[in-house]
VEXDO-872212 format. One record per residue: residue number from 1; x, y, z of N, C-alpha, C, O in turn; residue in three letters. Coordinates in steps of 0.2 Angstrom, whole numbers, plus 5000, padded with zeros to 4 digits. Example, Ala and Ser with C-alpha at 12.3 -4.5 7.8 and 13.67 -1.06 7.14 Angstrom:
<rs>
R  seq   n_u   n_v   n_w  ca_u  ca_v  ca_w   c_u   c_v   c_w   o_u   o_v   o_w  type
R    1  5066  4972  5039  5062  4978  5039  5066  4984  5039  5071  4983  5042   ALA
R    2  5064  4989  5035  5068  4995  5036  5064  5000  5039  5067  5006  5040   SER
</rs>
This chain:
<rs>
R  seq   n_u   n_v   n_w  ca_u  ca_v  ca_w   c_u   c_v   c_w   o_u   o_v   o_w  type
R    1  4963  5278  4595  4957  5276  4592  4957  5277  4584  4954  5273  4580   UNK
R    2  4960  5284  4582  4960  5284  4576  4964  5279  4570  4964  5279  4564   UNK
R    3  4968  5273  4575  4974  5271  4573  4969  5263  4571  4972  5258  4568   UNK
R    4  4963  5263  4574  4959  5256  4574  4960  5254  4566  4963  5250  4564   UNK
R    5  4956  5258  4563  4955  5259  4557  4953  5262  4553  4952  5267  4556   UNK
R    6  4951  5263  4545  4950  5268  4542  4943  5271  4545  4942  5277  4543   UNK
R    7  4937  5266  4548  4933  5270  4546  4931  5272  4554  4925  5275  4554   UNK
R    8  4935  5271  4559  4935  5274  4565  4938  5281  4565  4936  5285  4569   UNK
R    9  4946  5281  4561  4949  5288  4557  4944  5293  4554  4945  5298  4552   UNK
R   10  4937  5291  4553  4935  5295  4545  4930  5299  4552  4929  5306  4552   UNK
R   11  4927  5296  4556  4921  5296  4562  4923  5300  4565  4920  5305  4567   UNK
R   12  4930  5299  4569  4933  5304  4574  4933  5312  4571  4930  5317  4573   UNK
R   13  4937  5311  4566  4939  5320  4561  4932  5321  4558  4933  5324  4552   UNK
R   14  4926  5319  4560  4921  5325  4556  4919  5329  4561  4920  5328  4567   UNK
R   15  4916  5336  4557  4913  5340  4564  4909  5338  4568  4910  5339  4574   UNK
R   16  4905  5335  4567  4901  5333  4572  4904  5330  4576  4905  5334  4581   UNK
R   17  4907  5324  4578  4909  5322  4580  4916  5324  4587  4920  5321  4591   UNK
R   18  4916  5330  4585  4922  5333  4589  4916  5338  4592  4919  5340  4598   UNK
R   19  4910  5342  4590  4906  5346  4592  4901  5341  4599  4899  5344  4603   UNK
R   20  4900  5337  4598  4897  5331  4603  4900  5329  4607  4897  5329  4612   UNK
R   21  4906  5327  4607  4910  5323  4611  4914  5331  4616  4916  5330  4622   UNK
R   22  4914  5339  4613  4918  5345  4616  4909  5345  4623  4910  5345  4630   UNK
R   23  4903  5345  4620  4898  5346  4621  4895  5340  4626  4890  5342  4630   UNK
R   24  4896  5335  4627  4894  5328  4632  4900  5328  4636  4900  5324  4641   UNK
R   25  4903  5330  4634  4911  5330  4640  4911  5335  4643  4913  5334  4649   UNK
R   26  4909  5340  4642  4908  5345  4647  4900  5347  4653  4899  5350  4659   UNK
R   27  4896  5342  4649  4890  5344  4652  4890  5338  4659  4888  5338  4665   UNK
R   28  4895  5332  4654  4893  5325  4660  4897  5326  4666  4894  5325  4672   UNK
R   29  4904  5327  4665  4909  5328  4671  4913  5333  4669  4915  5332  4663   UNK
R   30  4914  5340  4673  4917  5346  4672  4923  5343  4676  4923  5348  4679   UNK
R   31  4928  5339  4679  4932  5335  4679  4936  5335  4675  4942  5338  4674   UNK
R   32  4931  5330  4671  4937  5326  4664  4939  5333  4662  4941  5331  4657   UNK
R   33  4939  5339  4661  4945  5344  4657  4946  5348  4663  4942  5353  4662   UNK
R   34  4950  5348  4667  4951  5352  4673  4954  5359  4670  4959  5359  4666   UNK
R   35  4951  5365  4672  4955  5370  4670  4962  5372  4669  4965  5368  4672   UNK
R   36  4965  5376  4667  4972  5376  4664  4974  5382  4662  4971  5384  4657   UNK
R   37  4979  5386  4665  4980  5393  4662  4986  5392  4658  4991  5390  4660   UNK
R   38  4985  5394  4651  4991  5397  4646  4993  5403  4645  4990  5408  4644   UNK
R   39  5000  5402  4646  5004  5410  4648  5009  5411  4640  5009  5406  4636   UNK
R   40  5012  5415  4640  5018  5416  4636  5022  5420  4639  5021  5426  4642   UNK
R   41  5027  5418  4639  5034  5421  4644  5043  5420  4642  5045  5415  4640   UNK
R   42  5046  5427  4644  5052  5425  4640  5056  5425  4646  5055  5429  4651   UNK
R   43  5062  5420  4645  5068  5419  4650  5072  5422  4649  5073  5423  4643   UNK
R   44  5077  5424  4653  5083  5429  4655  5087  5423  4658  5085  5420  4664   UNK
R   45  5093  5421  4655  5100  5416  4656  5103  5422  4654  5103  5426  4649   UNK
R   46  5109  5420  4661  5116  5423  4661  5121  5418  4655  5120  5412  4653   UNK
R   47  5125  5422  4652  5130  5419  4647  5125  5416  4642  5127  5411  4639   UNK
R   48  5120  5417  4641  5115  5414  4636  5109  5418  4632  5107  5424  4634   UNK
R   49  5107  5414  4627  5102  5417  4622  5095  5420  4626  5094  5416  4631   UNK
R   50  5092  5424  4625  5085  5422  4629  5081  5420  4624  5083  5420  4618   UNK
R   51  5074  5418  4627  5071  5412  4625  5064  5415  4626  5062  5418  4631   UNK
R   52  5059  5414  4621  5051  5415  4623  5046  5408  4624  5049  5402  4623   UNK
R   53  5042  5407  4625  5040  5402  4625  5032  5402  4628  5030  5407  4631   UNK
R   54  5029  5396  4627  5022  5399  4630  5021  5388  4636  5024  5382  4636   UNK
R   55  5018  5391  4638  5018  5385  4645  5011  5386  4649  5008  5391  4650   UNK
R   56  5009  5380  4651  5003  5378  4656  5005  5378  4663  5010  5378  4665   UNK
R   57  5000  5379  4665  5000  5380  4671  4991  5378  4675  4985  5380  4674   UNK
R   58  4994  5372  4679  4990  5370  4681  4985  5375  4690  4988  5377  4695   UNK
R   59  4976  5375  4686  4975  5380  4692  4974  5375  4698  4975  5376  4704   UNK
R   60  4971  5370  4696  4971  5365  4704  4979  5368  4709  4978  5369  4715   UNK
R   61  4983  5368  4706  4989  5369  4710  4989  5376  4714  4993  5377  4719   UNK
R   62  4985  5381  4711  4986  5387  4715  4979  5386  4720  4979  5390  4724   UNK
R   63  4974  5380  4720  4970  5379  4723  4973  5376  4730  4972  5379  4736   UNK
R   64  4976  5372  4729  4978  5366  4734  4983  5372  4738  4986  5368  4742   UNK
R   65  4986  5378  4739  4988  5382  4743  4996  5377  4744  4997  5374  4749   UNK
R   66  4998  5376  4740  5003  5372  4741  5008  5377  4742  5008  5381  4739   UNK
R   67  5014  5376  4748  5018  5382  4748  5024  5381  4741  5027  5386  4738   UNK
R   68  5025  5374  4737  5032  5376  4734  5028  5378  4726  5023  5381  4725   UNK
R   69  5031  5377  4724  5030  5381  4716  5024  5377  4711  5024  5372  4710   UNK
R   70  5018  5382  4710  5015  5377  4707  5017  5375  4700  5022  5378  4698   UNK
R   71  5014  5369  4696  5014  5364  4693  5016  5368  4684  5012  5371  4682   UNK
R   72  5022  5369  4681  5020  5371  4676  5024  5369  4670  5030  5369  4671   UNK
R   73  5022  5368  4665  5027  5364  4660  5026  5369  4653  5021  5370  4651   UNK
R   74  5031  5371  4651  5033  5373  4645  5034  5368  4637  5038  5364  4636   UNK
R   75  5029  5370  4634  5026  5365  4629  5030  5368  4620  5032  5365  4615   UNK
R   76  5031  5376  4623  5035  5376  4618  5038  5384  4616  5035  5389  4616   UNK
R   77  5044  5383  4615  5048  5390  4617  5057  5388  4612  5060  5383  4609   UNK
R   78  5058  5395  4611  5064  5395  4605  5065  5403  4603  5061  5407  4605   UNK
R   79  5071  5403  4600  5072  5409  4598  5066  5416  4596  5067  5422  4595   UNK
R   80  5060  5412  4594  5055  5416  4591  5053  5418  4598  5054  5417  4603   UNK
R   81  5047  5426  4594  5043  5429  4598  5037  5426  4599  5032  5428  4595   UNK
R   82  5035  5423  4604  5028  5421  4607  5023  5427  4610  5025  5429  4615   UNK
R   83  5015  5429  4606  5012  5430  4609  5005  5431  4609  5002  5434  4605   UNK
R   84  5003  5426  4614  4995  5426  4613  4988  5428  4612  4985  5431  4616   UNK
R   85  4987  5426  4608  4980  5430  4606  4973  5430  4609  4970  5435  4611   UNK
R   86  4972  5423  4610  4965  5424  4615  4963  5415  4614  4967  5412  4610   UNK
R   87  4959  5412  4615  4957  5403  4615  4951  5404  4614  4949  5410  4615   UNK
R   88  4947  5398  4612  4940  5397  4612  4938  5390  4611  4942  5387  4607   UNK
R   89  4934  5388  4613  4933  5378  4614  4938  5376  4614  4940  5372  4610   UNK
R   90  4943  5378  4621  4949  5373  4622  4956  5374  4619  4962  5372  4621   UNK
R   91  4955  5378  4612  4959  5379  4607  4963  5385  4610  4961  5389  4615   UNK
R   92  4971  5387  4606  4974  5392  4610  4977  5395  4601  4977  5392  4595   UNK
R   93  4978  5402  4602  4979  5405  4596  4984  5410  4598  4983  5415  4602   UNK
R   94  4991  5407  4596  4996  5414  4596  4999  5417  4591  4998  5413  4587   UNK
R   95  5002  5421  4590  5008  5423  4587  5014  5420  4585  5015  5414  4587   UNK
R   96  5016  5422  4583  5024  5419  4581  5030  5421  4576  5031  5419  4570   UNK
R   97  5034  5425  4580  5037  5432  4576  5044  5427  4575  5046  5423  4579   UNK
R   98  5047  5429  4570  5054  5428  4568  5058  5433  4575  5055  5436  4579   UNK
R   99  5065  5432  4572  5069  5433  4578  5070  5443  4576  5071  5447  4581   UNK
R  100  5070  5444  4570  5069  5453  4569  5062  5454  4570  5061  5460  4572   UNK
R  101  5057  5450  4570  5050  5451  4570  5048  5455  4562  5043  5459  4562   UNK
R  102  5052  5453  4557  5048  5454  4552  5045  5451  4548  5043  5453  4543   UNK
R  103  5044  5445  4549  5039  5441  4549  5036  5437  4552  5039  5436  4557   UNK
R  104  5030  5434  4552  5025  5431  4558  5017  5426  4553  5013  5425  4548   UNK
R  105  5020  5425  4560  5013  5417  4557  5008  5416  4564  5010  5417  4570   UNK
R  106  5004  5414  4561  4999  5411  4567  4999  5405  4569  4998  5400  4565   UNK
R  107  4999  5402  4575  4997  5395  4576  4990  5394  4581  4988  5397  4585   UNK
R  108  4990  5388  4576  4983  5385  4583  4985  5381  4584  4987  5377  4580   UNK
R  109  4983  5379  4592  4985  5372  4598  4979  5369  4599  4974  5373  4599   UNK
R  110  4980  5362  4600  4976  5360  4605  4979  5356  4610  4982  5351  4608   UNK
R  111  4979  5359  4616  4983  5357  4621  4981  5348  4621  4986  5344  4621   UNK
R  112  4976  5347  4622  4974  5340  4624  4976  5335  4616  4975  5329  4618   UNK
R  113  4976  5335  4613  4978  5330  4606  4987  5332  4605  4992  5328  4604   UNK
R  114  4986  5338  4606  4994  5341  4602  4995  5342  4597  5000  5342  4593   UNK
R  115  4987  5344  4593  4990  5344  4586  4990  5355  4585  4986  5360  4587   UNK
R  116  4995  5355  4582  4996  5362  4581  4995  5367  4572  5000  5367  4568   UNK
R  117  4991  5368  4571  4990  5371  4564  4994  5377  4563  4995  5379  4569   UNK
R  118  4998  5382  4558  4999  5386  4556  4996  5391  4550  4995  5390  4544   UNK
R  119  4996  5395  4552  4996  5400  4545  5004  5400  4541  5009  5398  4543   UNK
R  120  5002  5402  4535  5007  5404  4530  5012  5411  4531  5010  5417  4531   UNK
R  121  5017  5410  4532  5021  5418  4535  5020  5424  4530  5021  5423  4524   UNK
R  122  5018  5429  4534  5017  5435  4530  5023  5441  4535  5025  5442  4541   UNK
R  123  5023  5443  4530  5027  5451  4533  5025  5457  4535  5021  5460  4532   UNK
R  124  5028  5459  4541  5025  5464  4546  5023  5461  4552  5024  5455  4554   UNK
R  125  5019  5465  4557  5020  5463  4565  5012  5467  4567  5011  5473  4567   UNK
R  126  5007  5461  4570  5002  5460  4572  5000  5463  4579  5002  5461  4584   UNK
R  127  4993  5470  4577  4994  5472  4585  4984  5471  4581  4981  5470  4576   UNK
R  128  4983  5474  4588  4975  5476  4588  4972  5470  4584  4970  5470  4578   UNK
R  129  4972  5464  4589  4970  5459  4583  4966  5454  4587  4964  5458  4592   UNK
R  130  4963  5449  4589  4959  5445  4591  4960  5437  4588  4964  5435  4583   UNK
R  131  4957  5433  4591  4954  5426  4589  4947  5424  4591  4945  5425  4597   UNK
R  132  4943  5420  4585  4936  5418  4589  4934  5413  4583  4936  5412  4577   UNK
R  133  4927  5411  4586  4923  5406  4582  4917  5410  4578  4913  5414  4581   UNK
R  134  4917  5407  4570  4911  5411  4569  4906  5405  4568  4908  5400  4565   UNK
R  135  4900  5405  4572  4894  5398  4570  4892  5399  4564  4890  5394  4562   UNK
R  136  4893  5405  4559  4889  5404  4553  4890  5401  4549  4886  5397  4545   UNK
R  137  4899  5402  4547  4903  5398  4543  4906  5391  4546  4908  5386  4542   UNK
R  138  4905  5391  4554  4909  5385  4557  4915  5387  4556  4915  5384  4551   UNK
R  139  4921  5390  4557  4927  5391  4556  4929  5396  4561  4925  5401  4563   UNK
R  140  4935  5393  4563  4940  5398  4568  4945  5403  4563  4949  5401  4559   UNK
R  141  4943  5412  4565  4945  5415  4562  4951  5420  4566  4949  5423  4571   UNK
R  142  4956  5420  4564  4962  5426  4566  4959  5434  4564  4956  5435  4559   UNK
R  143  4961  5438  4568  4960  5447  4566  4962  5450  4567  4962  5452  4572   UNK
R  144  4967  5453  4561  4972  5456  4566  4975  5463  4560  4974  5462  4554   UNK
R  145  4978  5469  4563  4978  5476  4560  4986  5475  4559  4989  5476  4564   UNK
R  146  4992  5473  4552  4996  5470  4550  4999  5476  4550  4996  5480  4546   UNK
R  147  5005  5478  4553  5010  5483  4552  5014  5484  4550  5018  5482  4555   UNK
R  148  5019  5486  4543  5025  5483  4541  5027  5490  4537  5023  5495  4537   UNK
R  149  5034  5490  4535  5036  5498  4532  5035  5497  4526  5034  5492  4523   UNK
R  150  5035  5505  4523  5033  5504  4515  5039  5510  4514  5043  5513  4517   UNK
R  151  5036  5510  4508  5039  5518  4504  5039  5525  4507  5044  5528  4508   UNK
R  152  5032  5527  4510  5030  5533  4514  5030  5531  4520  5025  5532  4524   UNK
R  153  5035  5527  4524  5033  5525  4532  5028  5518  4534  5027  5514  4529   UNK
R  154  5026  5517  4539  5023  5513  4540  5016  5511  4539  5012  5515  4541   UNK
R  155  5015  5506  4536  5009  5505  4534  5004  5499  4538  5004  5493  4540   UNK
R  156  4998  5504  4538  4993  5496  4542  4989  5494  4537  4988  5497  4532   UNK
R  157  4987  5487  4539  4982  5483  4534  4978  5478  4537  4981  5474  4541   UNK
R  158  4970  5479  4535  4968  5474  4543  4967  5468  4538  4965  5469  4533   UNK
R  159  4970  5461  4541  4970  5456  4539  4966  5448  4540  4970  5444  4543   UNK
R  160  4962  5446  4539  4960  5440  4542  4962  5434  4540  4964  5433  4534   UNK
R  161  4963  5428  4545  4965  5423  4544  4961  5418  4545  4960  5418  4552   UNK
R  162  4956  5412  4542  4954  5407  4543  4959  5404  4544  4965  5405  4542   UNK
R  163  4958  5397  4549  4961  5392  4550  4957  5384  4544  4952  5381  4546   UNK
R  164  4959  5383  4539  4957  5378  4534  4964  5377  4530  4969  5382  4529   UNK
R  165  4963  5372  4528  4966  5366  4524  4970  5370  4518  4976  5368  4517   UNK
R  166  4966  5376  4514  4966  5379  4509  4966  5387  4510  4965  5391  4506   UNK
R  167  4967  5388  4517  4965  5394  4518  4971  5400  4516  4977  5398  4518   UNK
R  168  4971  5405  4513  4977  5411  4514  4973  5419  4518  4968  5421  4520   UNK
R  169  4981  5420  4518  4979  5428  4521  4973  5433  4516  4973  5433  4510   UNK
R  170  4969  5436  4519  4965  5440  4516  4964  5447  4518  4964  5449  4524   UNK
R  171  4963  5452  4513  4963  5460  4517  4957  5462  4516  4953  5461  4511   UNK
R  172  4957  5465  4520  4949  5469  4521  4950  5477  4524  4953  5480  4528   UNK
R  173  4945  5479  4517  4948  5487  4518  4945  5491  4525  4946  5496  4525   UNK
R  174  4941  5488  4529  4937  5494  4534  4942  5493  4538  4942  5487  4540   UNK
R  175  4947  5498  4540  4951  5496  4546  4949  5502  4552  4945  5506  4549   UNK
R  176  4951  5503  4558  4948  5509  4561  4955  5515  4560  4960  5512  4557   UNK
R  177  4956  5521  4561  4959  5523  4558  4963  5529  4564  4967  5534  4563   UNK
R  178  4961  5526  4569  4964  5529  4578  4972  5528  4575  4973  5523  4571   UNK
R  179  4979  5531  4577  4985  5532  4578  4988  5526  4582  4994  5522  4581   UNK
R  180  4983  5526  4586  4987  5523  4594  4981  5517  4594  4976  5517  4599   UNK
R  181  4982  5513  4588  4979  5506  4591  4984  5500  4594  4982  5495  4598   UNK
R  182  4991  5503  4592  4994  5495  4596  4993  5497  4604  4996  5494  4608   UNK
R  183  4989  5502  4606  4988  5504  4612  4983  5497  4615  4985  5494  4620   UNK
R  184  4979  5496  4612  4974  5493  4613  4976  5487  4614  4981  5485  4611   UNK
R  185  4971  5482  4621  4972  5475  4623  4971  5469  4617  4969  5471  4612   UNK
R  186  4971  5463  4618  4969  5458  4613  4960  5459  4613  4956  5460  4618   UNK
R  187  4959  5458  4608  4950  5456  4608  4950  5452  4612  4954  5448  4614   UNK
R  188  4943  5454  4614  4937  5449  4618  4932  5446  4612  4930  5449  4608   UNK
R  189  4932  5440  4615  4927  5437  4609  4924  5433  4614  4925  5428  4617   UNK
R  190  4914  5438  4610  4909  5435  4611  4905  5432  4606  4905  5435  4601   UNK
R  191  4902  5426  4608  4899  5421  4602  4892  5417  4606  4892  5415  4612   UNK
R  192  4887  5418  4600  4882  5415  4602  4878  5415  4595  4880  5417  4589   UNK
R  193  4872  5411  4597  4869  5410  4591  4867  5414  4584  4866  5412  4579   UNK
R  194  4867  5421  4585  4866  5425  4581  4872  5430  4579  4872  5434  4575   UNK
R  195  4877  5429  4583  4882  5434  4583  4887  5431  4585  4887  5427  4590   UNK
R  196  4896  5434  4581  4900  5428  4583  4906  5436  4586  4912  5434  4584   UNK
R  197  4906  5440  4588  4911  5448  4588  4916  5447  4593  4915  5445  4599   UNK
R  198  4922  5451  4589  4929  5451  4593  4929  5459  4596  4929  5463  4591   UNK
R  199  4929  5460  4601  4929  5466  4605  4934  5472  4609  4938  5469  4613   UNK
R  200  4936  5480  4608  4941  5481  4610  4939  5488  4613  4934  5491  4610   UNK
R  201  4942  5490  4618  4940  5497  4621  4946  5501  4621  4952  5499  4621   UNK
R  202  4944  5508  4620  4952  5512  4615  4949  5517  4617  4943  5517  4616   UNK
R  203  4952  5523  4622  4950  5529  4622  4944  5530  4624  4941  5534  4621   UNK
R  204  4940  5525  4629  4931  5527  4627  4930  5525  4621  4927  5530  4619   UNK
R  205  4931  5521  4618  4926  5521  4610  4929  5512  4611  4934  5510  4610   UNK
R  206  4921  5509  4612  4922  5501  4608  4922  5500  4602  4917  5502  4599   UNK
R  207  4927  5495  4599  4927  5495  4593  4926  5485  4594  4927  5482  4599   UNK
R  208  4923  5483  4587  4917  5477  4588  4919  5474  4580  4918  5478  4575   UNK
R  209  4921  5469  4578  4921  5466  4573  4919  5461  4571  4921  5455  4574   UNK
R  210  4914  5460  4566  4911  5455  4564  4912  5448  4561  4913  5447  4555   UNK
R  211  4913  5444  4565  4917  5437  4560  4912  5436  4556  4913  5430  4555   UNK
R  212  4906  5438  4554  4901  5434  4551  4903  5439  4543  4904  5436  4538   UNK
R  213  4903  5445  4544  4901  5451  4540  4908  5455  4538  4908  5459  4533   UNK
R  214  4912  5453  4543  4920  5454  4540  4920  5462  4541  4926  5465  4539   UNK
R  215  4916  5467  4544  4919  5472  4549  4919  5475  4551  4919  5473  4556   UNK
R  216  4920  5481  4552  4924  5485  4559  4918  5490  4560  4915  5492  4555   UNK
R  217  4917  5491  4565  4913  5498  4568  4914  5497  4574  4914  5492  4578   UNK
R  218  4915  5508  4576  4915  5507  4581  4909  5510  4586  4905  5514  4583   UNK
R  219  4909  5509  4591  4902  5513  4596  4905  5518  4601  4908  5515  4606   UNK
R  220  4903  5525  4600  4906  5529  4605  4904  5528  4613  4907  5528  4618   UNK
R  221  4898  5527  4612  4893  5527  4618  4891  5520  4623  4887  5520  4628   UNK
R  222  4894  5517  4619  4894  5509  4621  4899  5510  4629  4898  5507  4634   UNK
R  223  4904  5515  4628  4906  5514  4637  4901  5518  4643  4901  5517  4649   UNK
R  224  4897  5520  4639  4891  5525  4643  4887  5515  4646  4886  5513  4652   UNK
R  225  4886  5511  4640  4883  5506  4645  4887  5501  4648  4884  5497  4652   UNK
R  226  4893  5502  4647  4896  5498  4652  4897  5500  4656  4896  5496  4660   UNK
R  227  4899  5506  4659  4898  5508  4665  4891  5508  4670  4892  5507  4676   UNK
R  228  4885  5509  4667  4879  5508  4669  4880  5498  4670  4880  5498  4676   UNK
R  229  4881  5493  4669  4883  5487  4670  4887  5489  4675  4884  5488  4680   UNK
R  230  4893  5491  4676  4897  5489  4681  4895  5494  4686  4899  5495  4691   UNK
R  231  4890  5498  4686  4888  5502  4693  4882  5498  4696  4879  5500  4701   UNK
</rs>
């Protein structure tokens, strides 16, 4: 449709228009976007190179109780290191390490178009990091605690990444200051009208990042309510 003409091109790429269309497709037939698990995974060949790569996998197929192998296609895989960050509206956010992993870039997918965005390669290796939408600014933001050697050893730095046109890497001095964060799972991110936070549990202590406010604090006591929730 974008191909009709210029000014059917200019109507499909506004936000709204991709905001209404994410919004009316999901309300009228939960169907048309059938669920879909994204993995990343590395292969092991005899007399050859191994391979990372990340791949769909269709969940109707684990429904359908089918005995042979369910449905899964690998969309993209190579000598680099693949590893996922987290999705939100559809969208998939990973990693992308050179072959020493000393340097690394971000990409965003859309599975259903194919169109794939990147970040700019910086140096060093992403742990304790997250992806999410913030509503205030409208923008999909990366978050991630950037680890690379220095002079005295290794050094951390928390880094954000918007996804735009004109965007670069950005540092942000509150980072938390635990040892053992590459311990820590990928962020959860939660988003709603008031609040956009990428979330992480370390030792009993949640730590909570603001995409609006850019950052870090953490809550000791916060597992006292999550526990009270899941009892």
């Amino acid at each position: 449709m974008k191909s009709v003409c210029s000014s059917w091109r200019t109507l499909i790429s506004t936000p709204d228009f991709t905001w209404n269309h994410l919004r009316r497709s999901s309300l009228r037939d939960p169907t048309l976007t059938p669920p879909r698990i994204a993995y990343d995974y590395r292969a092991y060949r005899v007399h050859d190179d191994n391979f990372d790569g990340i791949g769909v996998l269709s969940v109707q197929s684990l429904l359908d109780n089918n005995p042979s192998e369910p449905t899964k296609v690998a969309h993209f895989r190579g000598q680099s290191s693949y590893q996922i960050v987290g999705s939100c509206h559809g969208l998939l956010c990973w990693l992308d390490h050179d072959g020493s992993c000393d340097l690394m870039r971000v990409v965003l997918w859309n599975p259903y178009t194919g169109f794939t965005f990147q970040s700019p390669e910086i140096r060093g290796h992403a742990h304790f990091c997250g992806f999410g939408y913030d509503n205030l600014s409208d923008s999909y933001n990366f978050y991630g605690i950037i680890r690379k050697p220095g002079p005295s050893g290794f050094e951390n730095s928390a880094r954000i990444y918007t996804f735009a046109s004109n965007s670069s890497w950005r540092t942000i001095d509150d980072i938390p200051t635990d040892e053992d964060l590459s311990m820590a799972d990928k962020g959860v991110y939660f988003g709603s009208s008031r609040v956009c936070t990428l979330n992480w549990i370390l030792y009993h202590v949640v730590y909570y990042f603001d995409l609006d406010i850019t950052t870090l604090d953490s809550v000791a006591d916060e597992v006292i309510w999550r526990r009270s929730i899941m009892d």
